[in-house]
C-alpha positions as a printed NumPy array, in Angstrom:
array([[ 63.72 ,   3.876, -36.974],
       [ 60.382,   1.955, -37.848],
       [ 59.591,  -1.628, -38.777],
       [ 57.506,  -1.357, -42.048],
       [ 57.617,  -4.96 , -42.583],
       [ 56.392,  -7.582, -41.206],
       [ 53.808,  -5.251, -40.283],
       [ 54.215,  -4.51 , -36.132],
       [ 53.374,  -1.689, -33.465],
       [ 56.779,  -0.018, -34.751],
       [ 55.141,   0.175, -38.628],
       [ 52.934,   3.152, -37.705],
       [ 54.746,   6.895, -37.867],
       [ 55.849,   8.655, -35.545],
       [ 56.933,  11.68 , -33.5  ],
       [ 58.036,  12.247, -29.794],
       [ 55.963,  12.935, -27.029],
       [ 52.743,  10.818, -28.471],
       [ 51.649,   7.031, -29.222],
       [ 52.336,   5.586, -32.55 ],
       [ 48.674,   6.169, -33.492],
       [ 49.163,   9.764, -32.459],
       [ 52.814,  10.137, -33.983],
       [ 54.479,   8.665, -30.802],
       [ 57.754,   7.502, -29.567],
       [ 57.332,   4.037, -30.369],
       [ 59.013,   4.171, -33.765],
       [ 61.107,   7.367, -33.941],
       [ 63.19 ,   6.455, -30.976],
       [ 66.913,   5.556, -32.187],
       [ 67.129,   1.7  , -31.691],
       [ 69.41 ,  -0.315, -29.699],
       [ 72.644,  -2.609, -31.014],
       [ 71.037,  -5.44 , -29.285],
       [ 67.632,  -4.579, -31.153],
       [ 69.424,  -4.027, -34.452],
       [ 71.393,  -7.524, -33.895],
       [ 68.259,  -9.381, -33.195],
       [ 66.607,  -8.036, -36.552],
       [ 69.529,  -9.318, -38.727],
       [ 70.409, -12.419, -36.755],
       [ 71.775, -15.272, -39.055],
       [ 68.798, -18.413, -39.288],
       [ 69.282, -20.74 , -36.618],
       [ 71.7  , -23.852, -38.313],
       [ 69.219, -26.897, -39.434],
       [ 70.517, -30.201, -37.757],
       [ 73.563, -31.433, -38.189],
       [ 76.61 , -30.324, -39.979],
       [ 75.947, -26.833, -40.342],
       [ 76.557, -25.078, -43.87 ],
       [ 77.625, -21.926, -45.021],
       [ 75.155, -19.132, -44.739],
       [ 76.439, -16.31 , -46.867],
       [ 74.403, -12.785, -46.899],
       [ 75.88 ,  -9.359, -48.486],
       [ 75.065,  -5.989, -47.398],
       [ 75.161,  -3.228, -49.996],
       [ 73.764,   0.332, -50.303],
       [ 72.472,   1.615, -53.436],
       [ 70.999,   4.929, -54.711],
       [ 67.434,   5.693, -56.016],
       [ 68.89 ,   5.634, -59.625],
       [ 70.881,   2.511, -59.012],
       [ 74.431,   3.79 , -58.115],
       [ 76.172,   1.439, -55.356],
       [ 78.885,   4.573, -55.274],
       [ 79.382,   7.972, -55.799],
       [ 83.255,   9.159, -56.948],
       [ 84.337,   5.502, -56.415],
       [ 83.081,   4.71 , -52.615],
       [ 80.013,   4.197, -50.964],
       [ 80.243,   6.017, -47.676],
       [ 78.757,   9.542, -49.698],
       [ 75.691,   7.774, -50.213],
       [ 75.138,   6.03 , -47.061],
       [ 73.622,   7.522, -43.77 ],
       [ 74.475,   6.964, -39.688],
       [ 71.769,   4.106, -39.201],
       [ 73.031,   2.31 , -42.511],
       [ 76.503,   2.633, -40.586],
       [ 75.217,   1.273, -37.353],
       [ 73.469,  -1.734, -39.484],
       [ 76.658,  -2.202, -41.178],
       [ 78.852,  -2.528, -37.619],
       [ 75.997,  -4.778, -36.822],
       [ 75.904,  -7.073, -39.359],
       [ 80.09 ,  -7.721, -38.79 ],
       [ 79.709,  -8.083, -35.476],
       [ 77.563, -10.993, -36.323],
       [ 79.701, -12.53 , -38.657],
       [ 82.57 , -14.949, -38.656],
       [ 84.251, -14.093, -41.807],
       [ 83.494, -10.313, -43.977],
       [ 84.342, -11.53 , -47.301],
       [ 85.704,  -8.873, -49.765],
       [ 87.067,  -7.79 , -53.228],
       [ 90.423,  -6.593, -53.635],
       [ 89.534,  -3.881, -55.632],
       [ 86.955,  -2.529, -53.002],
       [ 89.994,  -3.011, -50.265],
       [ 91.95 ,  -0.77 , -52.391],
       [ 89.259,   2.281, -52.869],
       [ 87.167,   2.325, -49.096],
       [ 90.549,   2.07 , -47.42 ],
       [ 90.113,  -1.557, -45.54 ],
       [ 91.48 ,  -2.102, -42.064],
       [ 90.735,  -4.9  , -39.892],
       [ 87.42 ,  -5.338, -38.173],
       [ 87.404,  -4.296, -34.619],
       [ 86.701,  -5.727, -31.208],
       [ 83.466,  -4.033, -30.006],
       [ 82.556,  -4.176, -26.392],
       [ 78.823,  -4.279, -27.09 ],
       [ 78.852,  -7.592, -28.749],
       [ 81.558,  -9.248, -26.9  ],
       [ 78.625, -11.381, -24.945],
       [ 77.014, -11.957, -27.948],
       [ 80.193, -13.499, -30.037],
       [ 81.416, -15.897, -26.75 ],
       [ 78.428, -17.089, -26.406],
       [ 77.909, -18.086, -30.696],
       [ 81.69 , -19.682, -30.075],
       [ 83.261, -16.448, -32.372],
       [ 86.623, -14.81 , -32.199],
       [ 86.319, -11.45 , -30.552],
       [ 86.268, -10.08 , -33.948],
       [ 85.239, -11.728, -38.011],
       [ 88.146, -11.673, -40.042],
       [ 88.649, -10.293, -43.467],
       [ 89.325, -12.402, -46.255],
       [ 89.699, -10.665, -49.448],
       [ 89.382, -12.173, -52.616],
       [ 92.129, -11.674, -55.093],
       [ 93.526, -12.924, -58.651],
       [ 96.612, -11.064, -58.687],
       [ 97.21 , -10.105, -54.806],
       [ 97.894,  -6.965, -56.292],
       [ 97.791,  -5.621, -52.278],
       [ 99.765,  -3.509, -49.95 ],
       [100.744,  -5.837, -47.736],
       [102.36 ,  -3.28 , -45.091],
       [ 98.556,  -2.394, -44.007],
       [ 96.905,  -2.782, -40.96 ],
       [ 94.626,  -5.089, -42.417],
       [ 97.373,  -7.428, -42.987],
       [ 99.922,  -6.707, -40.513],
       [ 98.104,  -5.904, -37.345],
       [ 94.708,  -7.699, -37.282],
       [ 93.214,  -9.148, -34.291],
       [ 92.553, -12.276, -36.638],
       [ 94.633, -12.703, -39.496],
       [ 93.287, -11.532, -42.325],
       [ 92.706, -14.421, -45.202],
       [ 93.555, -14.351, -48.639],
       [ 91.921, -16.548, -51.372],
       [ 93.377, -16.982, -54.584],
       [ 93.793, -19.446, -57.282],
       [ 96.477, -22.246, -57.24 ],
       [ 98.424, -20.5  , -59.928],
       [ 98.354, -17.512, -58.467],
       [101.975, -15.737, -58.035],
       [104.282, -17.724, -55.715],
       [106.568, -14.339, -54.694],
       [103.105, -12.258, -54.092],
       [101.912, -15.452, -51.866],
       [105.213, -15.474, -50.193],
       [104.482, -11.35 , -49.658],
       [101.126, -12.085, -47.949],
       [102.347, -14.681, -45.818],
       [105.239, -12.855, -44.549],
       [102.949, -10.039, -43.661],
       [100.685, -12.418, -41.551],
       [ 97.802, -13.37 , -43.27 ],
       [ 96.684, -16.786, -44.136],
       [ 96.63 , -17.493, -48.183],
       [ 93.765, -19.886, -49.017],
       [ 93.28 , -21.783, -52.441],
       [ 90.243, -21.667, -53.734],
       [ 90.428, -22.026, -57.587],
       [ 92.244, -24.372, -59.849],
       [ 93.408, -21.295, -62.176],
       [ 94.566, -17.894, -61.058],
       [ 91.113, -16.875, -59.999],
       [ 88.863, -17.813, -57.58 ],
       [ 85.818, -19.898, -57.934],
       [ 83.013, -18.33 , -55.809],
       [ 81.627, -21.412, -54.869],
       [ 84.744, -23.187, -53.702],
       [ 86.082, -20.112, -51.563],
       [ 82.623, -20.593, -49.328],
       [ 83.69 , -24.092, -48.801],
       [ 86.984, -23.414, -47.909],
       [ 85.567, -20.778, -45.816],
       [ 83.22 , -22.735, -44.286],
       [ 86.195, -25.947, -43.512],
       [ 87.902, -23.19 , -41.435],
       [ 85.059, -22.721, -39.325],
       [ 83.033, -20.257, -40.885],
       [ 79.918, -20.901, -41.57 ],
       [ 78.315, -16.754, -40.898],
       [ 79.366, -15.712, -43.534],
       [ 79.033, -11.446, -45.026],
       [ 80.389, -10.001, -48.008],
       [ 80.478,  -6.395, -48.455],
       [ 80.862,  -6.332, -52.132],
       [ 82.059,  -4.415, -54.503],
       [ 79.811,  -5.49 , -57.138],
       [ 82.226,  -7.556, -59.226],
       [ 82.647, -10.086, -56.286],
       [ 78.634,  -9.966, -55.622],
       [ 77.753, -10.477, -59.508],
       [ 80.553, -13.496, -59.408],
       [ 78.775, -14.706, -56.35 ],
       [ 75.391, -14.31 , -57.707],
       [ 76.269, -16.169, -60.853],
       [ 77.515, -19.207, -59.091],
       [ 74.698, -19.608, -57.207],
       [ 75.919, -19.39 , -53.611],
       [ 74.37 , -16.081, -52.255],
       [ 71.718, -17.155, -49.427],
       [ 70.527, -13.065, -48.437],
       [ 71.126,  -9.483, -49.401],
       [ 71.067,  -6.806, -47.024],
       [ 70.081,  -3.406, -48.847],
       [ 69.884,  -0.23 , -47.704],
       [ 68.154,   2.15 , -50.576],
       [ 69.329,   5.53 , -49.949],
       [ 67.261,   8.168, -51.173],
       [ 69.682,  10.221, -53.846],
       [ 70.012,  10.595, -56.896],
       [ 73.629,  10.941, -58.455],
       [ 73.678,  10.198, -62.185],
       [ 76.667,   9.61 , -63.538],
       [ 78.353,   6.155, -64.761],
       [ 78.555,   4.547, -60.985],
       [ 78.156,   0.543, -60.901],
       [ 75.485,  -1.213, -59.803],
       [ 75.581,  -3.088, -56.698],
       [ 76.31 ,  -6.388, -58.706],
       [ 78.219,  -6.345, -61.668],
       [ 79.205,  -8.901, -64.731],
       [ 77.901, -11.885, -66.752],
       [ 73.972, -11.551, -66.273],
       [ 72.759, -15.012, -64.544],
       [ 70.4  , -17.02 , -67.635],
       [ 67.01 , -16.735, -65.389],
       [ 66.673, -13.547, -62.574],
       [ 66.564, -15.159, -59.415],
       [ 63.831, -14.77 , -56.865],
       [ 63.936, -13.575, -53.139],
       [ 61.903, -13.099, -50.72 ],
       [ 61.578, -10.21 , -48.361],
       [ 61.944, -10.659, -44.877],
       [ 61.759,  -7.325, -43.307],
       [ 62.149,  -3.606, -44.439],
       [ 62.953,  -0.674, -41.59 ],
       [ 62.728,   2.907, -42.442],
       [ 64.607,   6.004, -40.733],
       [ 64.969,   9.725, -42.645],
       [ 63.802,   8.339, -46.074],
       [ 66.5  ,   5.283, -46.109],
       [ 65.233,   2.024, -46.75 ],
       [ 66.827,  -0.669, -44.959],
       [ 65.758,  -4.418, -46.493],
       [ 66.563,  -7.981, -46.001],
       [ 65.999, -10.46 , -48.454],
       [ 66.144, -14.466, -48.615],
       [ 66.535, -16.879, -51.268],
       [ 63.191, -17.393, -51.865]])
């Protein structure tokens, strides 16, 4: 993998056996966890209380498809899996929709060895728990993700949302959190409610109905993209979907990698 922005002595490209001018090592060498968790490492917290920090990593296609037959993994690639391990194991919380929990398959985030230093010493739980986002907690509670977690998995809902479905959730072993005055949930409030438990690193991995509702309200600090480089056609969804927002909004990139034609970029609110 090369850096191709900011613009460093990994930018140049490469091939074994040389120096980057020469098509060297430097940048085709398969990089390290601890090099891949340095490049995406949340902004230090400014002083004082710290706030939420939300970022969401998606993949997308040349043509704009975030999936291919319903799920992402087709159109993804080993690195982009690597990045996306990564950017859990930095995370307190991997915020997700229900509908997306339903079609990749969600289990609970695992311990991993390599970051166990890493998550002591930024005062984490071995592992981020899920929280999925759901109206209807239309959910199979008698998953892994909800019965055997080593956190327990959160759900947030809306105040109105079904009392016997709640009671389902909780008796499975996750931890229901309000955060809407409806049956929905208001983007905005479930990062503050996130962020009162404790989390304040916070990653959402889509699908692009949660990351258009997030957009909308204003509360999305960084994307993570990874531009894979297929073409599938087709009617596939974009990586956000919904209402459009009244005026784009403007980010800023802070780095872009490259391995085997996929794109892997980072972008702030500018």
């Amino acid at each position: 993998m090369r850096r191709l922005f900011p613009v460093t002595d990994q930018t140049a490209p490469t091939a074994p056996g040389g120096n980057a001018e020469e098509g060297g090592e430097t940048g085709s060498r398969e990089w390290s966890l601890d090099e891949i968790a340095d490049a995406y490492a949340y902004p230090e917290p400014a002083p004082g209380e710290p706030r939420p920090y939300l970022r969401a990593n998606m993949v997308s296609t040349l043509d704009g498809a975030a999936q291919h037959e319903g799920r992402s993994h087709p159109i993804s690639h080993a690195t982009d899996m690597r990045i996306f391990g990564t950017l859990r194991a930095l995370a307190d919380v991997v915020v997700v929709g229900a509908e997306t929990v339903r079609q990749e398959g969600y289990r609970p985030a695992r311990v991993r060895a390599e970051f166990a230093a890493r998550r002591e010493a930024a005062g984490q739980t071995p592992a981020p728990a899920i929280a999925v986002v759901t109206a209807s907690l239309d959910l199979d509670f008698s998953l892994p993700l909800f019965t055997s977690p080593t956190v327990p998995t959160l759900v947030l809902t809306g105040a109105a949302a079904a009392p016997d479905r709640v009671a389902a959730a909780e008796k499975a072993g996750a931890r229901v959190v309000t955060a809407g005055d409806g049956v929905g949930v208001d983007p905005a409030r479930a990062v503050r409610a996130l962020a009162e438990l404790g989390h304040t690193r916070l990653l959402t991995e889509g699908g692009p109905r949660l990351l258009g509702q997030l957009v909308v309200a204003e509360v999305l600090d960084e994307l993570c993209l990874t531009v894979s480089p297929m073409l599938t056609a087709g009617a596939a969804q974009r990586i956000a979907g919904g209402p459009a927002v009244p005026v784009p909004h403007r980010f800023a990139l802070v780095s872009l990698l490259e391995e085997e034609g996929f794109l892997f970029s980072r972008y702030r609110r500018a």
